[in-house]
Each structure stands twice: as C-alpha cells, then as structure tokens.
C-alpha positions in Angstrom: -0.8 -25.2 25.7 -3.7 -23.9 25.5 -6.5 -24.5 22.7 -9.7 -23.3 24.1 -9.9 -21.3 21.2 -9.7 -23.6 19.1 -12.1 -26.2 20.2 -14.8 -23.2 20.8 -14.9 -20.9 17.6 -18.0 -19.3 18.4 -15.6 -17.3 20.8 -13.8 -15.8 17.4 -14.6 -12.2 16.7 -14.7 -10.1 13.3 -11.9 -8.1 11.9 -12.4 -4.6 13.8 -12.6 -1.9 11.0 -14.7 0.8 12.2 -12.5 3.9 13.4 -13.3 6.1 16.0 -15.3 9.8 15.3 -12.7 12.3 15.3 -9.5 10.1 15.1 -8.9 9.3 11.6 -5.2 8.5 11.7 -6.0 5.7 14.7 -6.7 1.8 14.0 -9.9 0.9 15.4 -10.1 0.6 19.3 -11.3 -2.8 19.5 -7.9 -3.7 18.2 -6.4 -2.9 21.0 -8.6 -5.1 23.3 -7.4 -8.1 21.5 -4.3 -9.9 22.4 -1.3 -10.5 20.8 -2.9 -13.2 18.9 -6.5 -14.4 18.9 -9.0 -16.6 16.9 -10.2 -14.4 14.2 -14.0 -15.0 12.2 -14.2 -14.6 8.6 -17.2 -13.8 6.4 -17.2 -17.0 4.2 -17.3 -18.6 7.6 -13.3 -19.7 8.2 -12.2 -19.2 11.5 -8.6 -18.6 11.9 -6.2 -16.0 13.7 -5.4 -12.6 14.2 -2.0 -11.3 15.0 -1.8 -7.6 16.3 2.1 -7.4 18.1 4.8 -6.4 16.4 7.1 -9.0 17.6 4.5 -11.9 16.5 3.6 -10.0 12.9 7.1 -10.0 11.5 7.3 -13.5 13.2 4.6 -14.7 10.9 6.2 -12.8 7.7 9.4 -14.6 8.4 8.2 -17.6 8.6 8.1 -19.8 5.3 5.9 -22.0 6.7 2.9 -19.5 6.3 1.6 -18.9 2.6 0.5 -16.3 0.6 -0.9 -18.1 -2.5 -5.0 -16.9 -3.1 -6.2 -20.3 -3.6 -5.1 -21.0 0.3 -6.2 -17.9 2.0 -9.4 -16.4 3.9 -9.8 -12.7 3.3 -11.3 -11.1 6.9 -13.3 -7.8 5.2 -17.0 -8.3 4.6 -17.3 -8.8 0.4 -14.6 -9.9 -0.3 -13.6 -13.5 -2.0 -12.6 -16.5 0.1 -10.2 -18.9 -2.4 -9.7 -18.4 -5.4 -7.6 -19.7 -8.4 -3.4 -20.0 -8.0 -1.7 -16.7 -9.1 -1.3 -16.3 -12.3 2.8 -16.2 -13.9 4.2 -13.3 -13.0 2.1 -12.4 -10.2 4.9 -12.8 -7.7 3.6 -11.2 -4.7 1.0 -13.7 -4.1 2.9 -16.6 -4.7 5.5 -18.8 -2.5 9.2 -19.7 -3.0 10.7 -21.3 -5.4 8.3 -19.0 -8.0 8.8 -16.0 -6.2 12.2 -16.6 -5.8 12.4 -16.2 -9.2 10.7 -13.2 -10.0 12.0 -11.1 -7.5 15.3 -12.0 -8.5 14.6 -10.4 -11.6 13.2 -7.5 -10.8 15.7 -6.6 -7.7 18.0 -6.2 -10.5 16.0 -3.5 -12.0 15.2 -1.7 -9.2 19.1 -0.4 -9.5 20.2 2.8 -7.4 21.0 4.2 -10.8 17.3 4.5 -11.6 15.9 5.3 -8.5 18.3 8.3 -8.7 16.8 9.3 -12.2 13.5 8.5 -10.7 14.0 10.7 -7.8 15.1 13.9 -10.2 11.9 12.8 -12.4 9.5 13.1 -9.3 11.1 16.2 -8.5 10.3 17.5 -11.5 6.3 16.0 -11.9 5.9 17.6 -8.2 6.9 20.8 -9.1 4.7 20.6 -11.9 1.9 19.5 -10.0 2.1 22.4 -7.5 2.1 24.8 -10.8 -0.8 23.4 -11.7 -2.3 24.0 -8.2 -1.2 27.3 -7.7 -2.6 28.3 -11.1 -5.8 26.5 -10.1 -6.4 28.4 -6.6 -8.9 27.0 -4.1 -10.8 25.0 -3.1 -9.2 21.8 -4.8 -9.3 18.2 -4.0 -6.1 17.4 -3.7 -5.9 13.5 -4.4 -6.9 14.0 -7.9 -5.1 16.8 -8.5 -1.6 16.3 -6.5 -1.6 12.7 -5.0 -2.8 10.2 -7.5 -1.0 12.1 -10.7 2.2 12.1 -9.4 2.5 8.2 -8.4 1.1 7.4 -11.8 3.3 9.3 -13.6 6.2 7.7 -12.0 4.9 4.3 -13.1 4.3 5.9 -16.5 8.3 6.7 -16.1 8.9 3.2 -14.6 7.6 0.9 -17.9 8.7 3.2 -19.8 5.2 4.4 -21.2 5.4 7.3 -24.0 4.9 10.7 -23.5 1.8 10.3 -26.3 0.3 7.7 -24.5 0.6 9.0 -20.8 -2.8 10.8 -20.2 -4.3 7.9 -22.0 -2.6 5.6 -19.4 -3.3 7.3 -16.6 -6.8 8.1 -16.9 -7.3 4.1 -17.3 -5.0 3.0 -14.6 -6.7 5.3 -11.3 -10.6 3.8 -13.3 -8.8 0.7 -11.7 -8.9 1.9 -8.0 -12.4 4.2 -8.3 -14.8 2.8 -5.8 -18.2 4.3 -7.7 -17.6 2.4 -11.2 -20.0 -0.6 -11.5 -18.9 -4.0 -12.4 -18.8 -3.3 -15.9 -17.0 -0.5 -15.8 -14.3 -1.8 -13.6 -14.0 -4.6 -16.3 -13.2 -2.1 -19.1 -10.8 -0.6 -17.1 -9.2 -4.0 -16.4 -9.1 -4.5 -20.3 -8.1 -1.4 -21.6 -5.0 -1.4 -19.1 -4.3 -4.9 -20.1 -4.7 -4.5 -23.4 -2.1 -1.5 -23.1 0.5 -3.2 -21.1 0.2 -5.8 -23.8 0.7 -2.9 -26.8 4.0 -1.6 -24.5 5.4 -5.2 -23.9 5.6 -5.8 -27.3 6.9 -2.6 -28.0 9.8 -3.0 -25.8 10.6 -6.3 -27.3 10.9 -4.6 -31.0 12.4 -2.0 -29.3 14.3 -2.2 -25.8 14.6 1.4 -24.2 16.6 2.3 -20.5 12.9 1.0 -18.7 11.7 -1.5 -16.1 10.2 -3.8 -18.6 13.1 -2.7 -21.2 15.0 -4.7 -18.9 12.9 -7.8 -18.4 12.5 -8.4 -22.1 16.6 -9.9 -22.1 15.5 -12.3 -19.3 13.1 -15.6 -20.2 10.2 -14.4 -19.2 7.0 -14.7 -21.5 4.6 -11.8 -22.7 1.7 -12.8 -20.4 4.4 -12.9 -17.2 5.6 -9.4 -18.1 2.2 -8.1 -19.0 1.0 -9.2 -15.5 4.3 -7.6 -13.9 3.4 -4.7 -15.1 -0.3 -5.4 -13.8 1.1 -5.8 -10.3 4.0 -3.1 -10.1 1.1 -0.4 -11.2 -1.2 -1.7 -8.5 1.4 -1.4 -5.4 3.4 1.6 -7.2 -0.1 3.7 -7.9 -3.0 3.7 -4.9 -0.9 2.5 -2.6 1.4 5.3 -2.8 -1.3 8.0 -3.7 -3.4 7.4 -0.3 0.4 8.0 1.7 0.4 10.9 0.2 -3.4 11.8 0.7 -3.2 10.5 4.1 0.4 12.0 4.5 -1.2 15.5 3.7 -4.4 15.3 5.8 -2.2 14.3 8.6 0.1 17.2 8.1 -3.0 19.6 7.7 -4.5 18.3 11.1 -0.8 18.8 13.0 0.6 21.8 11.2 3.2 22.1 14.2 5.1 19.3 12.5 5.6 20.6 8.9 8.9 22.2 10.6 10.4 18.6 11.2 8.7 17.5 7.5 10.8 20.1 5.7 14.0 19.7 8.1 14.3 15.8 8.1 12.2 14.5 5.0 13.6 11.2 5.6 12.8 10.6 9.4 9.5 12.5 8.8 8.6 10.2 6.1 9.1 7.2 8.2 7.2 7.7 11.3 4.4 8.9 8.7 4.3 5.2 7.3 3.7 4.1 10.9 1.3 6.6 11.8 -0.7 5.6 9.2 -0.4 2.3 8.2 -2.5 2.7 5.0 -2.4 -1.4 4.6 -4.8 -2.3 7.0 -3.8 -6.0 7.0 -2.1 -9.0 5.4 -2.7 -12.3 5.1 -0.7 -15.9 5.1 -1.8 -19.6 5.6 -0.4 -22.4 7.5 0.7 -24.7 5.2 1.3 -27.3 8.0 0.3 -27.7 11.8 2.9 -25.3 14.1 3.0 -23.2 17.0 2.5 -19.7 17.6 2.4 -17.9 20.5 1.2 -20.4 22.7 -1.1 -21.9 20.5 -1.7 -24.1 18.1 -2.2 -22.9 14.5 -3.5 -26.1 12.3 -2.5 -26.7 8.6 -4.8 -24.7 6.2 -6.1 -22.0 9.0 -5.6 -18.5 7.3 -3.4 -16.0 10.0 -4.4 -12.6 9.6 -1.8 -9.5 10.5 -2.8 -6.4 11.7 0.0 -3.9 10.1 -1.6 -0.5 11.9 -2.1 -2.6 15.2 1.9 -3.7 15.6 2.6 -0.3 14.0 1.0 1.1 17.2 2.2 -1.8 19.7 3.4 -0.1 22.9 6.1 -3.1 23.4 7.5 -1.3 20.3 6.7 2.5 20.4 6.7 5.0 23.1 3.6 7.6 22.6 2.2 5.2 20.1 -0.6 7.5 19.1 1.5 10.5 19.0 2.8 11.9 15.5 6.0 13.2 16.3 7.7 13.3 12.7 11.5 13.6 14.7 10.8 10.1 16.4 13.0 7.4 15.2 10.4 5.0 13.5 12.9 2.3 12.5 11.4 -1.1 12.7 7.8 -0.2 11.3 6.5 -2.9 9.1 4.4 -0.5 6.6 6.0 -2.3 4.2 5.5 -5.6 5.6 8.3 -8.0 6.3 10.4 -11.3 5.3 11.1 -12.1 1.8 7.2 -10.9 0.3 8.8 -7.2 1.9 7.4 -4.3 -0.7 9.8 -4.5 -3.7 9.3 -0.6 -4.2 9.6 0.5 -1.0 12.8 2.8 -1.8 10.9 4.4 -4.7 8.0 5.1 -2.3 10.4 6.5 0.5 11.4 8.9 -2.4 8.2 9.8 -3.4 6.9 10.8 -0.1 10.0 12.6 1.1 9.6 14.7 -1.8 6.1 15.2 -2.6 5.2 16.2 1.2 7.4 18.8 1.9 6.9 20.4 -1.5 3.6 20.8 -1.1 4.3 22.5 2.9 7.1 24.4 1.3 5.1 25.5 -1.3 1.6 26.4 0.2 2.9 27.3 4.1 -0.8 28.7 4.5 -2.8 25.3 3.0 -5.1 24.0 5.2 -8.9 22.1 5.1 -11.9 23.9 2.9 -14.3 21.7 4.9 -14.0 20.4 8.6 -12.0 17.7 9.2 -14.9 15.2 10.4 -16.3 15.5 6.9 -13.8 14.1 4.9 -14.4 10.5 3.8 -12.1 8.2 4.9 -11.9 4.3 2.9 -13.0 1.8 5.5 -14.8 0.5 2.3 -11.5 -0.8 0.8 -8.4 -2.7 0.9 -6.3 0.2 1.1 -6.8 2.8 4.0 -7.3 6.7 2.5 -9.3 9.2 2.1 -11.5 9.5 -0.5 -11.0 13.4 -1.3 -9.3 16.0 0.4 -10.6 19.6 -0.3 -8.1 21.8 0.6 -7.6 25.6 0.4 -5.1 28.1 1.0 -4.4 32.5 1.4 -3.6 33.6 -2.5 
C-alpha cells in the first residue's frame, strides 16, 4: 500500500479552480493532471484527499462510513470556514443517518408525482410568462435576472405554498441571499427577513394547512424551528442552484446554437448531458469517520475527502468525447446530483424545470444570441456554485 502521501503532505496541492480563457464550460485543467485520488491541501491548513473518477466519487457517496456533518469537515476554497457547529434540526443535508434518515423520509413523501405534475404545468405557465415579459422588454437584457433566477423562485414560492401577496416580497429577499456584492450586513438582513418569513408562513400553515410542501409537514412531529429551517434548506438547493443551470444551460446553448435542434426535439436527454457538461457544483465534501481504504490508500479517521463532481462528470473511463456537448449523447450515470442516500431530494423538480425552461426560451427567441462577446461574461469562480454572474443577451425584433 502505498502511503508516501501521507507521511509527506508538503506533496498535497490546492483545489484547482481557475478555468481556462476561452473554455467556460471546462473544469480546470490541472484537474485532469491529478489522479484518481490524491492528497488534497486546504486553506485552514488540513490536508486530506481529492477524488476526481467517477468510479471512486460515487464510491465515496455510497459509503456510510464518510460524513457529511459541518463540525467534521475541511472546506478546500480559499475563504471559506473550516468546522463549524453540528447542523442545526432540520437541516438534513448536512447531517448523517439515523437524523437524516428521518427527515428525508418525510419529505420523499411530499415530493409525490401528483405535485410534481402540478408543478410542472405551474412552470410552464411562469416560463411563458417570463418570455412575455422579455419579449415586451426587447434587447439587450441580462437574462439571469430576468428569466433564470425568477422562475426557480417562483416555483419555491409554489412549493411552501407562499401567497400570491407576499411573492414579490419573497422573492426579492430570497435571491439578496445568493448576491455576491452585499456586505456582511446586508447579507445578515437578508438571512433575517427570509427567516423571519418562513417563520410567519409556518405558522400560517399550522392555523391553516393548504395542498403545500410545508402544508404537509405540519401533520408530522416536527417542531417550528425544524420546519422553518426546511424551508431554509429546500430554497437554498431549489433557487441558485437551479437558476445558474439555467444561466449556464442558456450560455451553453448560445455558444453551440447547432444543438438547440436536439434541445427542442429530446428535452429530456438534452437536459441530462447539460447537467454533465456543466457540473455547476464544483465539489462535495465527506469525512472519514474511521480509518479505511481507498483506492490504494489509506484514508485516516477525521481526514476530510473532497469530490470533484465536474472532474468524474468529464472522466474518460466514463464518457466518450468528454468535452464535447452533444445534447443526443446518453448521459446516464452523471452524478450532478451527487450520489448515495445525501442524492439531491429535488432532482426530478429540477429535471422539469430545465427541460422546460430551455427549450422555451430557443423556441421562443430562435434568433437570441450574446450582446457582448463571449470572453466577457463573468463566470463565479468566486462561489460555491459554478455560474455566471450575468448574461446580456439580445435578439432580431
């Protein structure tokens, strides 16, 4: 077995994040000079692992002997906290079996094929409003505030059950969460004022259950502060998640308009090799909760594993013409939406979004394409979430 990686940490490199000039849609190269799995520096100073194969990432989701509670875990981008404090109740996704367990139970049994069918007729509907509103507009627009951050949080808004009255109020406070130019403060009052109205909605659905997500969880045992922070979670992974696939999903689309053909004719294929292509969640993290093997090496109890979802998205022991966007490809197998029990909960929901929202917008603006050159718009290396930070667009009236 070999350990030399181990014993010598100086050898350990930094998380690659830097993308190449001109190839957006590509992880960073130095990824793919790394093997399968390789001693990985952190910037609180925790050396641990990286895992780039696809074989060996949903390995490591699998496996219950890896963790995925915050007060375990090394986080490899530069700012960000080392530890921290267990997960609060209800925050499921960052905590372990049997808690999890429990949670997800619950909420699988919301996520009913019933409502997803409503749901899909609702984002239908919000995407055809959307497009009004751009085509009444005309160019130049950016089109992540005005198409693909309004139409995920509207179908939270739908989700909770959030009233009409008090959707524009909602909104405009959930996407403060996610800006990037708010100071401290300002995120803080975000934080609050979307707290403070998840709290106003919870107890509203107690007095008075409606046909809603958190309708639903009000029967079970769960307390106020676990459903308040439900909601908390389901709007972070059901809002900016979603809205830079459908960002990145567009900019993609603009820069290889041969493939809107195969968008519009298979939404559903198209929409899965889009989540590999992209891979807008850079990475993951778990901890060894005991000493095991990996790979060939030895992984010790407490060292934080980091996965690289774009790298085994691109592995070519998985994919033929890795870096090739060929939306008629059978992408089966991805893990954009991770893998092993921690697997995204709303991963249907987003399917639906996407295979909606995309070819809409193609369908409906055949002659949309970039208002500035493509090497101007701002990708987000600066966050935890891959995107773009706007995308001008414009189009023949």
């Amino acid at each position: 077995m070999n350990t030399a990686g181990k014993d010598r940490p100086e050898m350990a490199l930094s998380l690659p994040t830097e993308r190449l000039a001109g190839r957006p849609f590509d992880p960073p190269a130095e990824l793919r000079e790394r093997p399968a799995l390789s001693r990985l520096r952190y910037p609180d100073g925790h050396t641990g692992w990286l895992v780039t194969s696809h074989a060996l990432v949903r390995e490591v989701l699998a496996d219950p002997r890896f963790s995925v509670r915050p007060e375990l875990r090394h986080l490899p981008v530069p700012g960000a906290p080392g530890g921290s404090r267990p997960a609060p109740p209800g925050v499921f996704h960052v905590m372990d079996a049997p808690e999890h367990t429990r949670y997800r139970r619950l909420l699988a049994g919301q996520f009913t094929v019933r409502r997803m069918r409503l749901l899909a007729g609702h984002i239908k509907d919000l995407t055809t409003e959307y497009l009004d509103v751009l085509d009444k507009h005309g160019g130049p627009v950016d089109l992540v505030r005005t198409w693909a951050q309004p139409i995920p949080a509207q179908v939270i808004c739908e989700l909770l059950g959030v009233p009409y009255a008090e959707r524009a109020r909602f909104q405009e406070h959930a996407l403060d969460l996610f800006r990037l130019d708010l100071s401290a403060e300002q995120q803080a009052a975000a934080y609050a004022a979307v707290h403070g109205f998840i709290a106003e909605l919870v107890a509203a659905k107690r007095a008075a259950p409606a046909d809603d997500l958190l309708s639903g969880l009000t029967g079970s045992d769960l307390t106020d502060e676990e459903l308040v922070n439900i909601g908390f979670v389901l709007l972070g992974a059901g809002l900016d998640t979603t809205a830079n696939m459908l960002a990145l999903g567009a900019f993609a689309l603009l820069h290889h308009p041969d493939q809107r053909a195969a968008l519009c004719a298979d939404p559903g294929r198209a929409v899965e090799e889009l989540l590999r292509y992209l891979s807008a969640i850079p990475f993951t993290v778990r901890t060894a909760l005991e000493d095991l093997d990996l790979n060939g090496e030895r992984i010790a109890a407490g060292e934080t594993v980091t996965v690289s979802i774009p790298a085994a998205n691109r592995d070519p022991g998985r994919f033929a013409d890795l870096d090739v966007l060929d939306l008629l490809r059978p992408a089966a197998g991805h893990v954009a939406f991770g893998h092993g029990i921690h697997q995204c909960l709303g991963q249907q929901l987003a399917r639906v979004e996407l295979q909606v929202a995309l070819p809409a917008l193609a369908t409906r603006f055949p002659a949309l394409r970039l208002a500035v050159p493509a090497e101007n718009v701002r990708v987000r290396t600066d966050n935890l979430i891959y995107g773009v930070h706007e995308l001008p667009v414009e189009w023949e009236v």
